[in-house]
Backbone as a chain_set.jsonl record, in Angstrom:
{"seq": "XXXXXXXXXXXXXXXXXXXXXXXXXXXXXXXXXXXXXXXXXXXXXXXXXXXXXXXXXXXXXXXXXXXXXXXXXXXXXXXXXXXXXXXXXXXXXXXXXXXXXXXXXXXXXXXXXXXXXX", "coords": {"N": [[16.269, 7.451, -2.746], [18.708, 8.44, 0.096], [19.819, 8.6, 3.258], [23.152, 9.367, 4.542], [24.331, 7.764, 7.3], [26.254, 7.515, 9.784], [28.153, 5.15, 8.99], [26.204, 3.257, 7.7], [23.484, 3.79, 5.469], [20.397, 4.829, 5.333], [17.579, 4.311, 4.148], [15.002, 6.47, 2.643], [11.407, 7.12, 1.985], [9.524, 6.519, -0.439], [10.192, 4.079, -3.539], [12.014, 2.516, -1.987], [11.215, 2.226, 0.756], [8.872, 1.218, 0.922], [9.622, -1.527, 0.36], [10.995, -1.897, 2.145], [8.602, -1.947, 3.643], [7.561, -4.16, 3.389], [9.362, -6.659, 3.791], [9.956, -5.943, 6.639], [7.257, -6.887, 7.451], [7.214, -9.447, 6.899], [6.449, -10.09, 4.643], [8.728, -10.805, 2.624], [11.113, -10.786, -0.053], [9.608, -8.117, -2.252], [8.161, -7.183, -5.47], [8.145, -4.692, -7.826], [5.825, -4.226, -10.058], [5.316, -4.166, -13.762], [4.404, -0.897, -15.768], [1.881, 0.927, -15.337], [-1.211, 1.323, -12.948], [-3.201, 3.446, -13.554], [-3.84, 6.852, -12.347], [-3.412, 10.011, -10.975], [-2.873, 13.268, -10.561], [-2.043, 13.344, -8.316], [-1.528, 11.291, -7.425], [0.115, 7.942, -8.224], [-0.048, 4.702, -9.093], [-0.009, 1.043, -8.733], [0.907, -2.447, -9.524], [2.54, -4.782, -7.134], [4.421, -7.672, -6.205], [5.113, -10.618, -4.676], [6.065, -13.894, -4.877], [4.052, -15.346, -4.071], [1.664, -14.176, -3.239], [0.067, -10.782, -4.703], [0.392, -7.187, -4.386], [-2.216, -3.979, -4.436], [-0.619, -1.261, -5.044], [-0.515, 2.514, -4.108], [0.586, 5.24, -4.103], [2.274, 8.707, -2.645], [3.033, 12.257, -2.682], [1.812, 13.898, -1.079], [0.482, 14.36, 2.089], [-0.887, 11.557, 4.078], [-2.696, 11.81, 5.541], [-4.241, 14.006, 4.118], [-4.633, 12.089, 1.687], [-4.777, 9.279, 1.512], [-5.971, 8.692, 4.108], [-8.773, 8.695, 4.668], [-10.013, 6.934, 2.403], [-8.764, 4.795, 3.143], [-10.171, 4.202, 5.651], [-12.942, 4.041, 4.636], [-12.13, 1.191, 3.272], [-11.965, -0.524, 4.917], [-14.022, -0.164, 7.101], [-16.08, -1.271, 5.425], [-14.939, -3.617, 4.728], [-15.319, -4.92, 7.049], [-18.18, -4.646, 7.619], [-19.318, -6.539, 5.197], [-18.017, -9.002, 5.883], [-19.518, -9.253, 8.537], [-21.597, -9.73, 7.725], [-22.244, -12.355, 7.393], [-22.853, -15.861, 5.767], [-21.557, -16.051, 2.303], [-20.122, -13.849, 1.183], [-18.337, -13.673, -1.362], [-19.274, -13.787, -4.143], [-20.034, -11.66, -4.474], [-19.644, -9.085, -3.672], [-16.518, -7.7, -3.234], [-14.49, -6.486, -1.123], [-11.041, -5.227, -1.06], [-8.223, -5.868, 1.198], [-6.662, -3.659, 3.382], [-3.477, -3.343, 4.063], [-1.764, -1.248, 4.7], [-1.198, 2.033, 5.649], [0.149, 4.875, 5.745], [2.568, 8.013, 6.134], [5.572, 8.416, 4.134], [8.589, 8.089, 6.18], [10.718, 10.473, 5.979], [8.452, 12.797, 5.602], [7.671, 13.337, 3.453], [5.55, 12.456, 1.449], [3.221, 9.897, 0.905], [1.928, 6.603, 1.44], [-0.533, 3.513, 1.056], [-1.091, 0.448, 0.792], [-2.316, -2.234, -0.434], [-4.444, -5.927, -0.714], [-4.631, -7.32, -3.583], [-6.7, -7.046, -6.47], [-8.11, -8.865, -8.454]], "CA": [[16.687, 8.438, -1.772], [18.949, 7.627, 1.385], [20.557, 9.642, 3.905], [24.355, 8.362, 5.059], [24.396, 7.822, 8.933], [27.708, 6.89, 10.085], [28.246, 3.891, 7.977], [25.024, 2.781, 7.061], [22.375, 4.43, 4.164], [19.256, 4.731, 5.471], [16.412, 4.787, 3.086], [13.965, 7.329, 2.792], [10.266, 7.581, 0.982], [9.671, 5.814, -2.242], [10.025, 2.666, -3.637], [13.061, 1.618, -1.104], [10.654, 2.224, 2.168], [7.73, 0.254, 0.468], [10.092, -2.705, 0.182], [11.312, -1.983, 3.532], [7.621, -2.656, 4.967], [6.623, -5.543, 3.003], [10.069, -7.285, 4.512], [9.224, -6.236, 7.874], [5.918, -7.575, 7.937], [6.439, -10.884, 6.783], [6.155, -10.496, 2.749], [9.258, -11.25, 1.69], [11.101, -10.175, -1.32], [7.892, -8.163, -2.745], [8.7, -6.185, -6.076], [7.273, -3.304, -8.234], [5.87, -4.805, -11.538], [5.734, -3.109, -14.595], [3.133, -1.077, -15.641], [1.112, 1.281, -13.952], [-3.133, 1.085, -12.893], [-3.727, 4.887, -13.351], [-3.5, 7.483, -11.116], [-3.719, 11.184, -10.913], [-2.033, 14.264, -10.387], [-2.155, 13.582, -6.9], [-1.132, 9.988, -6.703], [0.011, 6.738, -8.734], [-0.673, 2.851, -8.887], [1.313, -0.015, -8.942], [1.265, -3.638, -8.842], [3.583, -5.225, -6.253], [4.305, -8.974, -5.806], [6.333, -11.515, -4.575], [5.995, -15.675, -4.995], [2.756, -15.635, -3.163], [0.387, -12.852, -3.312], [0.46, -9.484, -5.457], [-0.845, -5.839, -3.765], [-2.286, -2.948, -5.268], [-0.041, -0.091, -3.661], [-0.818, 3.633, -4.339], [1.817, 6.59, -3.671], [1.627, 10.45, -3.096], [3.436, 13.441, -2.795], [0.945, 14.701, 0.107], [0.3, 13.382, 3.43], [-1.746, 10.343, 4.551], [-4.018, 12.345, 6.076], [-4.468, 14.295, 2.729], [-4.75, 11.157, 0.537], [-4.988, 7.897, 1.909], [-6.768, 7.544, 5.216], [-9.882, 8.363, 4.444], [-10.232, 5.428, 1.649], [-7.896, 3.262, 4.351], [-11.514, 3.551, 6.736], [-13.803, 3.509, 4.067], [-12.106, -0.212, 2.672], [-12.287, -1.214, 6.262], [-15.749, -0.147, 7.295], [-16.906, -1.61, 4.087], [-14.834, -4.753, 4.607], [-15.969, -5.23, 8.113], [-19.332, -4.815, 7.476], [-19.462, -7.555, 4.528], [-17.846, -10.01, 6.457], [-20.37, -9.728, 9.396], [-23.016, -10.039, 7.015], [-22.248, -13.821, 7.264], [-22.473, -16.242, 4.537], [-20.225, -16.298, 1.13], [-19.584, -12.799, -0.068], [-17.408, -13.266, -2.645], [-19.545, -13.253, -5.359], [-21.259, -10.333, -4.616], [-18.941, -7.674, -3.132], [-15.036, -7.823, -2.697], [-13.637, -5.28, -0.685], [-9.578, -5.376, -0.286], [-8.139, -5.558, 2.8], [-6.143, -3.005, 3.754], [-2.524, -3.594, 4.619], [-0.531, -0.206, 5.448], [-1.954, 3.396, 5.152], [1.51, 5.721, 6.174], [3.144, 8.485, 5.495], [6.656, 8.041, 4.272], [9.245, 8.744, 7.097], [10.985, 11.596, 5.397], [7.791, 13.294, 5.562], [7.646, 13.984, 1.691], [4.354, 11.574, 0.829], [2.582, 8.205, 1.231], [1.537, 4.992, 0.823], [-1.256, 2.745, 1.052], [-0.508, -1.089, 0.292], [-4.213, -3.279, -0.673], [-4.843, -6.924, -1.625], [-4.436, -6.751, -5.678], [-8.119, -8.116, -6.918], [-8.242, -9.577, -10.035]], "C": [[17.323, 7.732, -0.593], [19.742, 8.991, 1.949], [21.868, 8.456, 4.51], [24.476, 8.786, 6.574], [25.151, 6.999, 9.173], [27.846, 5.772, 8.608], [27.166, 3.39, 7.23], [23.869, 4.311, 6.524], [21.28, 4.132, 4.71], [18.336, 5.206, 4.431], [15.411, 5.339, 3.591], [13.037, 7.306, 1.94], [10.777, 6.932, -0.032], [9.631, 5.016, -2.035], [10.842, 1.787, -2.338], [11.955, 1.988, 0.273], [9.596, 1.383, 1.939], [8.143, -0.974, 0.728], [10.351, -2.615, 1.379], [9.899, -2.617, 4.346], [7.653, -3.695, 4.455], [7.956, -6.91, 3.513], [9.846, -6.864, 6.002], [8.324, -7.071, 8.824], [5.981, -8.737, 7.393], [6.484, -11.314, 4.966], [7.351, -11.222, 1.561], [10.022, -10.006, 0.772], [9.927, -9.783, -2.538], [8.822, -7.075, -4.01], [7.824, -5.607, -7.01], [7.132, -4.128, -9.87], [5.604, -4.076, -12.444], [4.277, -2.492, -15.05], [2.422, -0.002, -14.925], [-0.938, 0.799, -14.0], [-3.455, 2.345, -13.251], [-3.129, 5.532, -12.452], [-3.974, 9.03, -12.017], [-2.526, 12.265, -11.303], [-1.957, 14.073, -9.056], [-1.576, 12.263, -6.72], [-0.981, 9.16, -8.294], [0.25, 5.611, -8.231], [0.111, 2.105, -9.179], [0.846, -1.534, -8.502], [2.53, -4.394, -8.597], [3.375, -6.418, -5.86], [5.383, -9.846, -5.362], [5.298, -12.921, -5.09], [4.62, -15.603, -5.187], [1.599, -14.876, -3.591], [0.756, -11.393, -4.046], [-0.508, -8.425, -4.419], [-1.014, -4.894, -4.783], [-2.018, -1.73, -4.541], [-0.04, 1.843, -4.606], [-0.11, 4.738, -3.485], [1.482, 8.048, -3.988], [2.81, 11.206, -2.59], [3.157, 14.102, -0.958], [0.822, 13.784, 1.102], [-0.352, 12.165, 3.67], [-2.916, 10.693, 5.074], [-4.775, 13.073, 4.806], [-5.182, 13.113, 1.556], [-5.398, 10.088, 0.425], [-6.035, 7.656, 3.085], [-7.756, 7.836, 5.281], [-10.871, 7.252, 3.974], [-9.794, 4.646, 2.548], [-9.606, 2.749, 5.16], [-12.213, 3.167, 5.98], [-13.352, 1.55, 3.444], [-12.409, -0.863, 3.717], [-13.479, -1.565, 6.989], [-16.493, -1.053, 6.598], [-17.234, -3.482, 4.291], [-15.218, -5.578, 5.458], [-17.091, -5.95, 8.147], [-20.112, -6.346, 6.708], [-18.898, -8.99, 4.864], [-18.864, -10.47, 7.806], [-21.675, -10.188, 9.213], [-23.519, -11.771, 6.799], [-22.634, -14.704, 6.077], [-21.505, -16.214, 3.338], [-20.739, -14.633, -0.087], [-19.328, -12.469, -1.027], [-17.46, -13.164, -3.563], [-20.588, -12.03, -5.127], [-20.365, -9.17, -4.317], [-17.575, -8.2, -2.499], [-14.776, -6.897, -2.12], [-12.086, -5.719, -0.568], [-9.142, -5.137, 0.764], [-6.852, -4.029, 2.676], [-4.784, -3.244, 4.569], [-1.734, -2.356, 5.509], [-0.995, 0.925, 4.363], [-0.635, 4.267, 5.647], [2.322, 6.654, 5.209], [4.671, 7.877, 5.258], [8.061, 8.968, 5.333], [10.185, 10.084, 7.055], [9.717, 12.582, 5.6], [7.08, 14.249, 4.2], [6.68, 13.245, 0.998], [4.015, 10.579, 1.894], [2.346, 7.399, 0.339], [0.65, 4.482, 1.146], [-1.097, 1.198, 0.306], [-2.476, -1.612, 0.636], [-3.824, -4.136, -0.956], [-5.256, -6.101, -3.009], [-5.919, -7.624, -5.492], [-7.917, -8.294, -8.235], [-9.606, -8.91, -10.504]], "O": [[16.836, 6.684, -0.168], [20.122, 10.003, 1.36], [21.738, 7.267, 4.803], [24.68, 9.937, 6.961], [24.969, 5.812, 8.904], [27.549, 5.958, 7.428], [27.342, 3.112, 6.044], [23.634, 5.39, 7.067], [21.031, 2.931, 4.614], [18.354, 6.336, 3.943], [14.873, 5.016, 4.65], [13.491, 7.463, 0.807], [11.925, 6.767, -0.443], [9.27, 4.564, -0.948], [10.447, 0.733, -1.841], [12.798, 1.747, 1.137], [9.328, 0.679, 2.912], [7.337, -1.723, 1.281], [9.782, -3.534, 1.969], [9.912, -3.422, 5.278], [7.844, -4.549, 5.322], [7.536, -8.065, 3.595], [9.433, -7.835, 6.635], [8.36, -7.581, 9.943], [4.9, -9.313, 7.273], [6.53, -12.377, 4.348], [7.231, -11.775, 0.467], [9.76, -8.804, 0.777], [9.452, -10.533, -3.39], [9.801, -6.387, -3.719], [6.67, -6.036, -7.015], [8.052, -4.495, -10.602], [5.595, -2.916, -12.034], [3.222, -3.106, -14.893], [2.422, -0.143, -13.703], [-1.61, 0.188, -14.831], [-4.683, 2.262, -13.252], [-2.16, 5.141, -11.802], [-4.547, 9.194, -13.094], [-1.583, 12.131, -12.083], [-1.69, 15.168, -8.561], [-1.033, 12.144, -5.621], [-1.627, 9.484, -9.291], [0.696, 5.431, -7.098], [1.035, 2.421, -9.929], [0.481, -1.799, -7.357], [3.388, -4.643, -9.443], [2.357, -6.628, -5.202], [6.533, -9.682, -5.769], [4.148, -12.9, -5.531], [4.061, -15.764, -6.271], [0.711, -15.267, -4.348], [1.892, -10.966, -3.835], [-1.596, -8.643, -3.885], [-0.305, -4.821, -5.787], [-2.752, -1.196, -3.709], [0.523, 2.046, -5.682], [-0.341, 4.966, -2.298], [0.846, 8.551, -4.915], [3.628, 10.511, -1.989], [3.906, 14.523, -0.076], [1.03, 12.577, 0.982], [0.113, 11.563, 2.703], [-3.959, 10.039, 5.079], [-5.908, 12.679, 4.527], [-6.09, 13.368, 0.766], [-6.295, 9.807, -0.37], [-6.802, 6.694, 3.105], [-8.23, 7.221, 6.236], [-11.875, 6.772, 4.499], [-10.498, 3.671, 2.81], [-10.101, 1.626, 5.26], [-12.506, 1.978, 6.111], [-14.28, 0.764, 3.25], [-13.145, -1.841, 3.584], [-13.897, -2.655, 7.38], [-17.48, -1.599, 7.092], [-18.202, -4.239, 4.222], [-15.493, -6.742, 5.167], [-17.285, -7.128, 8.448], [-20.999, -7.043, 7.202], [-19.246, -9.991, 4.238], [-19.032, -11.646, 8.128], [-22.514, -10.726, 9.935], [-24.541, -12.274, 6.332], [-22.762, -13.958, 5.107], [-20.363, -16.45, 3.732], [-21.244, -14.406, -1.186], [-19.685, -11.479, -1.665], [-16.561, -12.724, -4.28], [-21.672, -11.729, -5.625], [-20.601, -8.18, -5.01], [-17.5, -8.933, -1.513], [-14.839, -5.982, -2.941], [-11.929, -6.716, 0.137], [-9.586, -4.189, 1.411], [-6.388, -3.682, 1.589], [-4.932, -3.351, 5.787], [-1.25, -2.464, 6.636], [-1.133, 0.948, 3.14], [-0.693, 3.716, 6.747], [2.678, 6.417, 4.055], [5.064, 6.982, 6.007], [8.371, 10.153, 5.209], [10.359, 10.705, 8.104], [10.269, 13.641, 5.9], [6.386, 15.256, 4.06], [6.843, 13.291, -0.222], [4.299, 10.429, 3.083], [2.433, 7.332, -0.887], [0.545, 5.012, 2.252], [-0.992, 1.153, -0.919], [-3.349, -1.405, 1.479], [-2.763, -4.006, -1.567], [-5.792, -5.047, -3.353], [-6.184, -8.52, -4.69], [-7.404, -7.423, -8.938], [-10.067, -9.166, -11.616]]}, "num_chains": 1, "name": "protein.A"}
């Protein structure tokens, strides 16, 4: 999807705004691998990677407030918590971090971007 503004295509919602954050923030050329994790009627799954690191990014239809930011606090709360718990976590309880909970600027869905866990 793009809308034409003067000369330049601005992208809207979907895969092209996903890629838009993960160059923003730092990630790089990050791309959509093949494949999905599941999903719903309400949402699907995707792993997304560049060079470095892969995420596990989840898309909707419906709002952010609808979909996503509930789970966004609960990974956070969770992940918080298990890190203050001090000592070595990691074999006992992973939580993913939480990168980017947002609707898409069109106002036609969302996104949520996670650390991928193995």
């Amino acid at each position: 999807r793009g809308l034409l503004v003067g000369r330049q295509v601005v992208k809207m919602g979907g895969e092209g705004e996903i890629k838009d954050w993960f160059q923003k923030n730092g990630y790089g050329n990050v791309k959509k691998g093949g494949g999905s994790f599941g999903g719903s009627g309400w949402s699907s799954t995707a792993r997304w990677s560049n060079d470095d690191k892969s995420f596990f990014v989840k898309t909707s239809s419906r709002s952010v407030e609808k979909m996503f930011a509930g789970e966004a606090a609960g990974l956070r709360a969770m992940r918080t918590a298990a890190e203050a718990g001090g000592g070595d976590t990691s074999e006992i309880l992973k939580i993913p971090q939480v990168f980017a909970c947002e609707n898409y600027q069109d106002g036609h869905g969302s996104f949520i971007i996670m650390e991928f866990l193995s």
